[in-house]
MARMIPA-401318 format. One line per field, with one value per residue (C-alpha): residue number from 0; x, y, z. Coordinates in pm, whole numbers, always signed. Layout:
resi	(NUM | ...)
east	(X | ...)
north	(Y | ...)
up	(Z | ...)
! end
This chain:
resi	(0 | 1 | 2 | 3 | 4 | 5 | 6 | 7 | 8 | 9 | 10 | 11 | 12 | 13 | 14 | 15 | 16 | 17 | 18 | 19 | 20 | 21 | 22 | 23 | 24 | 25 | 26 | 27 | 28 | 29 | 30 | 31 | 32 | 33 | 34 | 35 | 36 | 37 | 38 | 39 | 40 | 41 | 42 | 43 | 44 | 45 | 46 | 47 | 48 | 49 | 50 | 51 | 52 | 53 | 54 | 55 | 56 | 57 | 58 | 59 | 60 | 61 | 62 | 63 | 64 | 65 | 66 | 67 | 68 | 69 | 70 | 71 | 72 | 73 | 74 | 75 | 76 | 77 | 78 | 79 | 80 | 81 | 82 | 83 | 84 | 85 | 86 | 87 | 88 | 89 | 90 | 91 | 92 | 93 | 94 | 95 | 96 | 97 | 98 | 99 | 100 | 101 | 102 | 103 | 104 | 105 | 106 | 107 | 108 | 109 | 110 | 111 | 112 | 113 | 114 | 115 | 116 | 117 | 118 | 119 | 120 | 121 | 122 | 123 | 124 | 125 | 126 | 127 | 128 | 129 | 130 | 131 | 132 | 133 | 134 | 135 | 136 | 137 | 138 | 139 | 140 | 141 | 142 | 143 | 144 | 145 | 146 | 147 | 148 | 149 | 150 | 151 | 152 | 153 | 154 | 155 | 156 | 157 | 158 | 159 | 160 | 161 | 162 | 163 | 164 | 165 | 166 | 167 | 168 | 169 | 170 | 171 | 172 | 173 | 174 | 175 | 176 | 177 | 178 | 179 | 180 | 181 | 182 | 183 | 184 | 185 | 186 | 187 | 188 | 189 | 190 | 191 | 192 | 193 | 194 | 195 | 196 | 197 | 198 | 199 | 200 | 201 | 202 | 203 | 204 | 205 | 206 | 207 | 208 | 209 | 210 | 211 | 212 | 213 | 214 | 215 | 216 | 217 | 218 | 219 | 220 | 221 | 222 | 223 | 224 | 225 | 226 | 227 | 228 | 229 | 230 | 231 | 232 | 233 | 234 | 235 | 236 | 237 | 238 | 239 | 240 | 241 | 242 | 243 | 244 | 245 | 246 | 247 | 248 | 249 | 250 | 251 | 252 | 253 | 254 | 255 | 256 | 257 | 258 | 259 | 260 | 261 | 262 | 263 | 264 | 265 | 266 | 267 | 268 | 269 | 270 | 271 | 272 | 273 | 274 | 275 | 276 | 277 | 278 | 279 | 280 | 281 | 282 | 283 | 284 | 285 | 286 | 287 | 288 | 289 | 290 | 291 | 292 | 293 | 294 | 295 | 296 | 297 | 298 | 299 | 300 | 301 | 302 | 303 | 304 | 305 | 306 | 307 | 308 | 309 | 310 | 311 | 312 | 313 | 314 | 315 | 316 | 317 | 318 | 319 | 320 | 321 | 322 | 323 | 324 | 325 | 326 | 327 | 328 | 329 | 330 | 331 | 332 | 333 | 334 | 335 | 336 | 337 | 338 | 339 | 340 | 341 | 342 | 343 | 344 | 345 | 346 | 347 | 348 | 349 | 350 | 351 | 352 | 353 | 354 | 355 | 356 | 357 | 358 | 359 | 360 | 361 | 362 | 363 | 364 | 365 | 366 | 367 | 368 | 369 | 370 | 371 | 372 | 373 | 374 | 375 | 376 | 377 | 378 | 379 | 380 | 381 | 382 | 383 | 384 | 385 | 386 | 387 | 388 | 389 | 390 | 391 | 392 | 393 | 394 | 395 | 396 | 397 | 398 | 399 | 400 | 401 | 402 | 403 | 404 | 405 | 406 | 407 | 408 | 409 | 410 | 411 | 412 | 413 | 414 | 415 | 416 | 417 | 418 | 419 | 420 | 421 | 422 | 423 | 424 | 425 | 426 | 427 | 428 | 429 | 430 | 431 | 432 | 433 | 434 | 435 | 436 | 437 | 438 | 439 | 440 | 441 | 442 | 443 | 444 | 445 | 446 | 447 | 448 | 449 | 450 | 451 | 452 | 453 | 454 | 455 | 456 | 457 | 458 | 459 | 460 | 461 | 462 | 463 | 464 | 465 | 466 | 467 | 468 | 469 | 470 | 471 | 472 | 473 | 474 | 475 | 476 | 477 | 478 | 479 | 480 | 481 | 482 | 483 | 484 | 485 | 486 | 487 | 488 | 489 | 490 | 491 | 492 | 493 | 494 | 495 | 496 | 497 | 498 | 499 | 500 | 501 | 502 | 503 | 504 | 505 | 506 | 507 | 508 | 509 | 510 | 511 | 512 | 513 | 514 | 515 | 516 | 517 | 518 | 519 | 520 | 521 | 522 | 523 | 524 | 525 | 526 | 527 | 528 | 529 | 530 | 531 | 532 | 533 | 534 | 535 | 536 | 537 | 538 | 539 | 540 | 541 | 542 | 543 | 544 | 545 | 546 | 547)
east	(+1170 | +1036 | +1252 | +1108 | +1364 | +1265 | +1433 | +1347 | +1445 | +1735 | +1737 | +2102 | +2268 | +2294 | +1917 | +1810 | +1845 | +1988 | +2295 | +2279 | +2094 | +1987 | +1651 | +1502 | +1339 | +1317 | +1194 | +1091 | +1415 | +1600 | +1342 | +1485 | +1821 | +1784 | +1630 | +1931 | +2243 | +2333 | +2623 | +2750 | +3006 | +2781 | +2835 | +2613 | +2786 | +2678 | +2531 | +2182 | +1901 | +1894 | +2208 | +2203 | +1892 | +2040 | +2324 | +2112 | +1888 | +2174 | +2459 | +2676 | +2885 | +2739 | +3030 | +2910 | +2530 | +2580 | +2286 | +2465 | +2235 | +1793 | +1613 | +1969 | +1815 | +1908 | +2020 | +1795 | +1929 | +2111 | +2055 | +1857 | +1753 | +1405 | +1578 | +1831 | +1565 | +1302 | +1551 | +1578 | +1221 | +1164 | +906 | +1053 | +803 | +775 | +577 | +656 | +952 | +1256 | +1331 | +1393 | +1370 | +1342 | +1540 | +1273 | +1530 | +1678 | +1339 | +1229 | +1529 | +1485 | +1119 | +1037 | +700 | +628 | +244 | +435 | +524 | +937 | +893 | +720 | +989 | +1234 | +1065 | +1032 | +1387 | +1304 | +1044 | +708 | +522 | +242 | +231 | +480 | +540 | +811 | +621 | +726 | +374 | +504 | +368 | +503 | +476 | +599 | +395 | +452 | +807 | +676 | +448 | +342 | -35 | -23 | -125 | -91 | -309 | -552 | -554 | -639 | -925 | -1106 | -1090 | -1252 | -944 | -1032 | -780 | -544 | -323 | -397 | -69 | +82 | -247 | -258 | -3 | +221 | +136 | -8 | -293 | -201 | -497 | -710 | -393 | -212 | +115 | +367 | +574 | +833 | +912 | +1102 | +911 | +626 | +830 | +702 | +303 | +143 | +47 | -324 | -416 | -516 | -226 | -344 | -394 | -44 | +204 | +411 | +88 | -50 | +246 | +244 | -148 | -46 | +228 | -13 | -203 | +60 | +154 | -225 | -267 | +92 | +240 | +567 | +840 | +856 | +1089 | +927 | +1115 | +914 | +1067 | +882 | +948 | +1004 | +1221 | +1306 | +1206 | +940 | +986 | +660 | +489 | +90 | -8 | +73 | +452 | +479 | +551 | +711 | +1038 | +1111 | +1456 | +1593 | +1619 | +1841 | +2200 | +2451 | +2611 | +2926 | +3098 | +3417 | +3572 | +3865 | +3639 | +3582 | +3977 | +4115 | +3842 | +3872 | +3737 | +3447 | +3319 | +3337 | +3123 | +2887 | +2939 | +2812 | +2476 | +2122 | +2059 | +2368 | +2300 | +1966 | +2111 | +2318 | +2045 | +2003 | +1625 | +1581 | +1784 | +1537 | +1203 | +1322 | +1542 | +1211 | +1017 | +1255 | +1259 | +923 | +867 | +1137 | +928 | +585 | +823 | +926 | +558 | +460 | +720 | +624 | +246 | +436 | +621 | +338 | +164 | +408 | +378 | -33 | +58 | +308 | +546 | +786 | +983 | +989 | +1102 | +1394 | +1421 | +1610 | +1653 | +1848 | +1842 | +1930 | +2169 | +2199 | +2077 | +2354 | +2115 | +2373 | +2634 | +2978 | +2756 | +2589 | +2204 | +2094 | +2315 | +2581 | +2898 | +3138 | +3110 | +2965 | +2611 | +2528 | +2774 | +2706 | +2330 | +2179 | +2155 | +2025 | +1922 | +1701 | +1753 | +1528 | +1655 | +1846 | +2242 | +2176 | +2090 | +2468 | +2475 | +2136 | +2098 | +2499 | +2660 | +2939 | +3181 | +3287 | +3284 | +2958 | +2859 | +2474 | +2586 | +2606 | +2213 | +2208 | +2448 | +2261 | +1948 | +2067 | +2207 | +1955 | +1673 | +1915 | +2101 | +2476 | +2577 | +2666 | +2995 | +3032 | +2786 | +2684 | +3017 | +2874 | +2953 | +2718 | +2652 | +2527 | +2889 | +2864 | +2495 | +2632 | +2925 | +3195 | +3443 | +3520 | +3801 | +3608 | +3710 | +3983 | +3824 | +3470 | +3418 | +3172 | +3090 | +2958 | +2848 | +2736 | +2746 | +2402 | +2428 | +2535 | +2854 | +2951 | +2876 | +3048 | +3353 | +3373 | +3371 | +3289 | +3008 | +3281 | +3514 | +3238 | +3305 | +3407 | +3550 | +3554 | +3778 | +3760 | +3973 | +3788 | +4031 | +4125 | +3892 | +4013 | +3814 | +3960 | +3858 | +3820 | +3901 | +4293 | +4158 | +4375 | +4233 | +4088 | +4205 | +4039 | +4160 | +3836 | +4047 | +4196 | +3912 | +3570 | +3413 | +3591 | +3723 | +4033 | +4152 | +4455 | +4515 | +4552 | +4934 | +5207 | +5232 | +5014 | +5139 | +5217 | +4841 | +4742 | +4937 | +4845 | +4464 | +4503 | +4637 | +4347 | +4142 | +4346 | +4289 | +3915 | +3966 | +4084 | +3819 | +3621 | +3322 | +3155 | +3189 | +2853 | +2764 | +3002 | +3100 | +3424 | +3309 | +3159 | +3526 | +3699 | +3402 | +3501 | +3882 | +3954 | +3605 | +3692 | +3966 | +3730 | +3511 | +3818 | +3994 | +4355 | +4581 | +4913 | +5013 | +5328 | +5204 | +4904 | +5143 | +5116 | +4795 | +4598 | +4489 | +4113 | +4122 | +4254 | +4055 | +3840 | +4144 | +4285 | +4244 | +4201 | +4106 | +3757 | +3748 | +4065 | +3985 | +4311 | +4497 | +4779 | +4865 | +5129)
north	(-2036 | -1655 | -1419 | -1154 | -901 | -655 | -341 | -107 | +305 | +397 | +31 | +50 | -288 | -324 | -212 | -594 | -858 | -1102 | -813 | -764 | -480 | -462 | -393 | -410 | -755 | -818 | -1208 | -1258 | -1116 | -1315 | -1617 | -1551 | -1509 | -1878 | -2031 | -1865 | -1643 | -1291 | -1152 | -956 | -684 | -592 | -220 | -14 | +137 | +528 | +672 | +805 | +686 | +738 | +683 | +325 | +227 | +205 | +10 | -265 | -230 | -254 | -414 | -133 | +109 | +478 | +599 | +322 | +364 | +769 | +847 | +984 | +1166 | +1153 | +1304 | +1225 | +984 | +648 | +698 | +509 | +179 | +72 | -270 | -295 | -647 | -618 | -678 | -966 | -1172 | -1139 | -1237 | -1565 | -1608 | -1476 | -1116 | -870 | -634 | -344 | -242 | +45 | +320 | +332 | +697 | +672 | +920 | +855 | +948 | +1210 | +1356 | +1041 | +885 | +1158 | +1143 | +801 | +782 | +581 | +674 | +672 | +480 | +193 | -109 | -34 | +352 | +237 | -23 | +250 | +514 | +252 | +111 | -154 | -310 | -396 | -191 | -326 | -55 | +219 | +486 | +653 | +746 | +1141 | +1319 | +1658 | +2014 | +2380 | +2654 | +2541 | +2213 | +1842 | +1706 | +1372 | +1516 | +1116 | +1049 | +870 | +497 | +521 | +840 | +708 | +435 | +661 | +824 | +526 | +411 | +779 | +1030 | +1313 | +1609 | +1597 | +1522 | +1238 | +1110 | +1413 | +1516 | +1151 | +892 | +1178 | +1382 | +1353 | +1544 | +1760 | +2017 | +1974 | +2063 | +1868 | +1782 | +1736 | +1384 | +1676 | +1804 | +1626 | +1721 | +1528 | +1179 | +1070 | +1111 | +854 | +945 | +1025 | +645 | +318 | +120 | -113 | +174 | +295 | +264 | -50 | -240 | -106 | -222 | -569 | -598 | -510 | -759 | -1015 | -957 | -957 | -1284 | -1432 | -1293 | -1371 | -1684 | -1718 | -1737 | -1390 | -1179 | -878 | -610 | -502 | -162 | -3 | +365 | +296 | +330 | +631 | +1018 | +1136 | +950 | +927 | +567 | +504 | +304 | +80 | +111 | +516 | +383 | +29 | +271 | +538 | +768 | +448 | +231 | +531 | +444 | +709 | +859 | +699 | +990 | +1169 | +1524 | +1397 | +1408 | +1745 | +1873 | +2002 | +1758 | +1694 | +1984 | +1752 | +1636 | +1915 | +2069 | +1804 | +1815 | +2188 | +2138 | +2143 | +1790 | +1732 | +2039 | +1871 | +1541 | +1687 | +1807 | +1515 | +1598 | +1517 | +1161 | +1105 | +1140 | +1031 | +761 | +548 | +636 | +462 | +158 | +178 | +206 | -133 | -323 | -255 | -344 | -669 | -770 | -707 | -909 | -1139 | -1128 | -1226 | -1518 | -1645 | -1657 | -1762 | -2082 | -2089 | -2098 | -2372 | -2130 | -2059 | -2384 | -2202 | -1845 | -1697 | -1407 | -1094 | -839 | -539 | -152 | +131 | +256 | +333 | +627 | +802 | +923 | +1142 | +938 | +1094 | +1431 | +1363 | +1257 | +1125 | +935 | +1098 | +976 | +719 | +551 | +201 | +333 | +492 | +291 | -65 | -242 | -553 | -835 | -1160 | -1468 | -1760 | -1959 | -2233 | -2497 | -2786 | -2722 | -2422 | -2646 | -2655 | -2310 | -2215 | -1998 | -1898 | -1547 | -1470 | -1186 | -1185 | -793 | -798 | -544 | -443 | -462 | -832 | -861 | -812 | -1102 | -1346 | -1305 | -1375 | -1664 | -1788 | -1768 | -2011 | -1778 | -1671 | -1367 | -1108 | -977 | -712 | -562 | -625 | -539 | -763 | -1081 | -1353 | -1469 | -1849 | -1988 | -1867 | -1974 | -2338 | -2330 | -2285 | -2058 | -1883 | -1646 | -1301 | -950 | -762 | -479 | -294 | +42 | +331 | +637 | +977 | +1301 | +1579 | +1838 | +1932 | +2017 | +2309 | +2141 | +2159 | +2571 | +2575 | +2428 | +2680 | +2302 | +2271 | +2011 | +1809 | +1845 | +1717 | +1342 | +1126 | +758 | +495 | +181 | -83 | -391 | -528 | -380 | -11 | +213 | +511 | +807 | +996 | +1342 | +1516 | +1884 | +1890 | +1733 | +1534 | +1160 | +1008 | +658 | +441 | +140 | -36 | -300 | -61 | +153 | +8 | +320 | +488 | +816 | +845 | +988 | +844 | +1081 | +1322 | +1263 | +1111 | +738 | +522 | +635 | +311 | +184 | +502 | +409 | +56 | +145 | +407 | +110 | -84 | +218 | +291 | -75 | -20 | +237 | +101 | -140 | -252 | -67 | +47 | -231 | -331 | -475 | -748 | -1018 | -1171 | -1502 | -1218 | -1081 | -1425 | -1551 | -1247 | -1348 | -1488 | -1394 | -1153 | -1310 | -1610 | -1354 | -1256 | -960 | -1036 | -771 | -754 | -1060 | -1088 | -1358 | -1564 | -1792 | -1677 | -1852 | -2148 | -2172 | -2160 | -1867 | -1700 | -1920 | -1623 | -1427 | -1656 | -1771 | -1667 | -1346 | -1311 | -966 | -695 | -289 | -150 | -137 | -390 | -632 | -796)
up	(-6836 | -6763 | -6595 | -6317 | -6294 | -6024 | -5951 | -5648 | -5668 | -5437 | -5200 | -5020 | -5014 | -4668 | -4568 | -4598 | -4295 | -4529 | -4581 | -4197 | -4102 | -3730 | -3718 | -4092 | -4132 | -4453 | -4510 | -4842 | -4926 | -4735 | -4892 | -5256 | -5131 | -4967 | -5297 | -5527 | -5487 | -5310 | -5476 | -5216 | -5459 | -5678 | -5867 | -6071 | -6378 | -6282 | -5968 | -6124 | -6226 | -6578 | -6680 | -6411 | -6580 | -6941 | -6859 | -6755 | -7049 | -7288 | -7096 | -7197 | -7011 | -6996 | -7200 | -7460 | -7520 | -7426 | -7174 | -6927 | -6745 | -6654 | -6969 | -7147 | -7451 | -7523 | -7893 | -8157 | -8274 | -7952 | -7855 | -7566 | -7357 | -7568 | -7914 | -7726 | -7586 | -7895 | -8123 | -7826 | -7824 | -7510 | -7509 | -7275 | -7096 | -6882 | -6570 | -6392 | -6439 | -6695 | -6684 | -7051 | -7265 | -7586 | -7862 | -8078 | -8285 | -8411 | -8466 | -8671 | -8879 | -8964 | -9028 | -8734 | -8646 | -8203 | -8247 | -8475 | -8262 | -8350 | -8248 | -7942 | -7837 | -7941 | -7667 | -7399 | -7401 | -7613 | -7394 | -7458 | -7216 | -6987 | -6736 | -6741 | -6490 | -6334 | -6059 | -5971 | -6070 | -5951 | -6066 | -5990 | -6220 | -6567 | -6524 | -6463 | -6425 | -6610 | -6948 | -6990 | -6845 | -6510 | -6509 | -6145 | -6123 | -6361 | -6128 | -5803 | -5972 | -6016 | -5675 | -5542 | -5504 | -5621 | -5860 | -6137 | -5950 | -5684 | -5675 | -5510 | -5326 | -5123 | -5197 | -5147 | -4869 | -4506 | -4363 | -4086 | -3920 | -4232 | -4465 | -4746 | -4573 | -4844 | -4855 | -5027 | -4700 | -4478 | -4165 | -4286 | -4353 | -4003 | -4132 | -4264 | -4645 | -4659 | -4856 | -4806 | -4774 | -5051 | -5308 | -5250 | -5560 | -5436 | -5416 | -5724 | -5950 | -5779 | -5839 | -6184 | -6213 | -6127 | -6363 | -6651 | -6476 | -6509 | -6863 | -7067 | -7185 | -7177 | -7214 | -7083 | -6902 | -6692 | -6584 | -6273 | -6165 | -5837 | -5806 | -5367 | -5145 | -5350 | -5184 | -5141 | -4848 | -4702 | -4625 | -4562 | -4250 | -4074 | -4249 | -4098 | -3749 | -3767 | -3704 | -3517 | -3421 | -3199 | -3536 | -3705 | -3709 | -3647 | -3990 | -4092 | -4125 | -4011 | -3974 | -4151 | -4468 | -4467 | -4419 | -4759 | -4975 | -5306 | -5506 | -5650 | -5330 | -5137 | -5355 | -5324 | -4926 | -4953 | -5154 | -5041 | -5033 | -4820 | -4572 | -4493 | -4407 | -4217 | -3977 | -3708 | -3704 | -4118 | -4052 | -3744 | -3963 | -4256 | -4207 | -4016 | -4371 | -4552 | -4362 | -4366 | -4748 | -4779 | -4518 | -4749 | -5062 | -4893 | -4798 | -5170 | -5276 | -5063 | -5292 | -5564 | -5446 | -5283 | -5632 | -5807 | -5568 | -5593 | -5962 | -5957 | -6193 | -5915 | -6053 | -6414 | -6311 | -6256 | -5999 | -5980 | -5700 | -5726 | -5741 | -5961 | -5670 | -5318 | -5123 | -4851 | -4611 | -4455 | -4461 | -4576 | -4511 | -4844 | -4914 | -5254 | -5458 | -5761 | -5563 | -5512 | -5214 | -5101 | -4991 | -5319 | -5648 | -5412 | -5479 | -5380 | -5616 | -5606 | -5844 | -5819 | -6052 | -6068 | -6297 | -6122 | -6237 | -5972 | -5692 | -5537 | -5467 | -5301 | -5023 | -5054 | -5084 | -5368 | -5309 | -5693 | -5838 | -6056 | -6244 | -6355 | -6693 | -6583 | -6568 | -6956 | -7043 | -6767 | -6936 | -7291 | -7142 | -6943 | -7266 | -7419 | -7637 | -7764 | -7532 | -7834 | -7667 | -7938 | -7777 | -7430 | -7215 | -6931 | -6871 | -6748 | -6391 | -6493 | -6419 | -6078 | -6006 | -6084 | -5856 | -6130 | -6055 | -6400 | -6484 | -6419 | -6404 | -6200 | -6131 | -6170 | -6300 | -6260 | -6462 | -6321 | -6554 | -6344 | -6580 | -6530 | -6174 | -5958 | -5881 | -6225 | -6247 | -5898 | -6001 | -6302 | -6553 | -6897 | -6946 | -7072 | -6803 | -6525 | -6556 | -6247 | -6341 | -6034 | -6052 | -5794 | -5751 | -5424 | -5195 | -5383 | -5494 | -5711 | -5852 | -6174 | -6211 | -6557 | -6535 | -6377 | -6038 | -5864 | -5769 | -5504 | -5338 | -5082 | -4892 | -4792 | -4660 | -4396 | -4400 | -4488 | -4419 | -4713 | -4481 | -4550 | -4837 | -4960 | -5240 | -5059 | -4951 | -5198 | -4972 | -5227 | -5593 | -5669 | -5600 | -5804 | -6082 | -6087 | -6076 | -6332 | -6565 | -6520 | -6597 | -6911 | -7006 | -6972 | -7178 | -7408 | -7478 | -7792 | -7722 | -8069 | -8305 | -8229 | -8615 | -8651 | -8407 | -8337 | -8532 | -8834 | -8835 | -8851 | -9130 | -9318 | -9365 | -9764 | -9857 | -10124 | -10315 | -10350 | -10519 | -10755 | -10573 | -10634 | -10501 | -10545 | -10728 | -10956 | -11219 | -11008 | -10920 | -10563 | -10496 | -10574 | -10953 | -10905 | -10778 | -11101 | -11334 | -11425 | -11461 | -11784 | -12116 | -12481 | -12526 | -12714 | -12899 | -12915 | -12849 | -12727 | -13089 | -12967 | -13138 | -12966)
! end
């Protein structure tokens, strides 16, 4: 069996039909999430891309594998899905973004050199890369934000756009009066970006997909991770104008949110992404561009599934939606991601599996808490392998695509380093101080604050929209505490012993006094006689001068 495992940049979990949204039809979609399973709680491990991405290439927390941040790098030697599935005999490969960043230092130290085919799983996250790009081409004054060379641009050349820099020239800008209209500013989100739909990067990495698809035998798993819905947000036609300001939703947000915050988000309340969502007028242009860049995804997905059918290999593949996190779009009077609530930590997910002990549960929705680390374990699982629980923290999903109902987690957690940002300097932190920890029991969601903050408590069952802050009075200290002790037993975990197994540990036990290491006996009579047989007898030759 092969294993497409598709991500999409910044897709909210509830801007699909299949998750209810009002006026987004998304039907091939909603087709996968008939064949297989929507798990309908499913959390991302950190809010940002980076640090999201690696814990569902290694199936580790972000406080375990240590990239907690875009451009942080994934330290050499930690086990990614690559070196899981090639040790199953499955290849793992890449098309389209990671935002890893590799590990230089560390290489360098060990000898490993980047054109050897270890260095270059090492710098990819342990994939084998068909087509990689991470799909933000931007230039100002100290040069390109991504130094790698541009498949995609490459790509735009050939077909008769002209520059260096094509990408943000027309996939990424309108035309207005004869003038490059920037997909960076929000004004121009309503524009249709000056390209032919088909050259546009979501049908570019599906073309490209294709084509792995024609060219590789299996068994294969391919992560296929498109850079859209994720800003710019500008969309070529006909997607520009499928929406307009009568599809955008009013913010879910409340003045109650902004009396006496908590110190962390009310910083993030106050920054520049924030203050533009706030503006009516931005959510107006730009929330239409965003539907409109999921509709294109969801007809591109639709390519694929219609050739995996032509193909006859949609009966031996395995298909997996889901998203690196949400996007707030003004709700909570935040834009971007970084935060705690549902409509940035929550992501779509759902499986196909197309082998027949999955047939009972097709086209159903599961409300168990999944994590992405989850993706990791599923996959090892799926390619027919032991999940190595020393080292992926996730557990997998199989039992619940076969209608078991195993014993499974209390509670999900989340990880959030913004030490990098503004907030941090705001807030007067250390870089060590900015850490934000979310626990989540499927009705109580609390947020732990490094740096003397208080906390931050939820009730989603009282209030699914997440405005009141419980925290904030002394009426839930008992729900405090108890989530607290469920983030102290996280804590608490076995995170690092990533070179021996639970069945290495127990196959270690007696192993060295077989070998004749015999502590702490009084005369051998303590233990079996073959194991002292070497340690009796006549003795051959005296050299101590006693001759007792």
């Amino acid at each position: 069996m092969n294993i497409l495992f598709v991500m999409y940049d910044q897709l909210r979990f509830d801007y699909l039909s299949c998750a209810g949204h009002p006026h987004l039809h998304t039907p091939n979609f909603d087709r996968v999430a008939s064949m297989g399973v929507r798990f309908s709680n499913a959390y991302i491990q950190s809010p940002i891309c980076g640090s999201s991405r690696m814990c569902y290439y290694t199936g580790r927390y972000a406080s375990s594998h240590g990239a907690h941040w875009n451009g942080f790098p994934l330290r050499v030697g930690e086990h990614t899905l690559g070196d899981h599935l090639r040790k199953a005999g499955m290849a793992c490969w890449l098309l389209g973004k990671t935002h890893m960043k590799a590990d230089a230092e560390g290489m360098a130290r060990l000898g490993l050199a980047p054109d050897s085919t270890i260095g270059a799983r090492q710098a990819e996250c342990g994939f084998d890369a068909w087509a990689r790009d991470d799909g933000l081409w931007g230039e100002g004054p100290d040069g390109f934000y991504d130094e790698k060379r541009s498949p995609y641009n490459e790509y735009l050349k050939s077909r008769g756009y002209d520059g260096e820099n094509p990408w943000a020239d027309y996939a990424n800008a309108a035309v207005t009066d004869d003038q490059i209209a920037s997909g960076w500013m929000f004004r121009n989100a309503d524009q249709p970006a000056n390209i032919r739909e088909e050259d546009s990067e979501t049908p570019w990495l599906t073309s490209q997909t294709i084509e792995f698809m024609e060219k590789t035998e299996g068994p294969w798993c391919a992560h296929v991770s498109f850079i859209k819905p994720h800003w710019p947000y500008i969309v070529p036609a006909p997607y520009h104008n499928m929406f307009g300001p009568e599809h955008v939703p009013p913010p879910r947000r409340h003045t109650v949110e902004r009396e006496n915050p908590h110190p962390v988000y009310g910083a993030y309340m106050e920054n520049k992404i924030a203050s533009a969502f706030q503006r009516d007028e931005v959510r107006e242009k730009v929330i239409p561009a965003y539907m409109g860049l999921i509709k294109q995804c969801d007809d591109q997905l639709g390519r694929l599934l219609d050739h995996l059918e032509a193909t006859d290999t949609l009966k031996d593949t395995m298909i997996v939606l889901t998203s690196d996190h949400g996007d707030y779009l003004g709700d909570h009077w935040l834009g971007e991601k970084d935060l705690f609530h549902e409509q940035s930590v929550k992501v779509p997910m759902i499986i196909y599996d197309p082998r027949a002990q999955a047939d009972v549960t097709r086209g159903t929705v599961s409300d168990a808490l999944v994590e992405s680390i989850d993706l990791a374990a599923t996959f090892v699982d799926a390619a027919g392998a032991k999940v190595p629980d020393h080292i992926i923290e996730g557990r997998s999903l199989l039992p619940w695509l076969r209608g078991e109902t195993p014993q499974w987690r209390e509670f999900v957690i989340s990880e959030y380093d913004y030490s990098v940002t503004p907030q941090c300097e705001k807030l007067g932190l250390e870089p060590r101080d900015a850490r934000l920890f979310m626990v989540f029991d499927g009705r109580y969601k609390l947020i732990h604050a490094e740096g003397g903050f208080r906390p931050m408590l939820f009730d989603l069952a009282e209030d699914p929209d997440e405005f009141h802050d419980l925290a904030k009075g002394d009426t839930h200290n008992d729900q405090i505490d108890r989530l607290y002790g469920m983030l102290a037993k996280w804590g608490r975990r076995m995170s690092q012993r990533v070179t021996k197994s639970e069945d290495d540990i127990k196959a270690m036990r007696g192993k060295s006094i077989r070998k004749g290491i015999l502590p702490f006996l009084f005369d051998g009579s303590e233990v079996p006689d073959e194991l002292t047989e070497k340690c009796r007898g006549p003795a051959r030759q005296r050299h101590s001068g006693n001759t007792d």
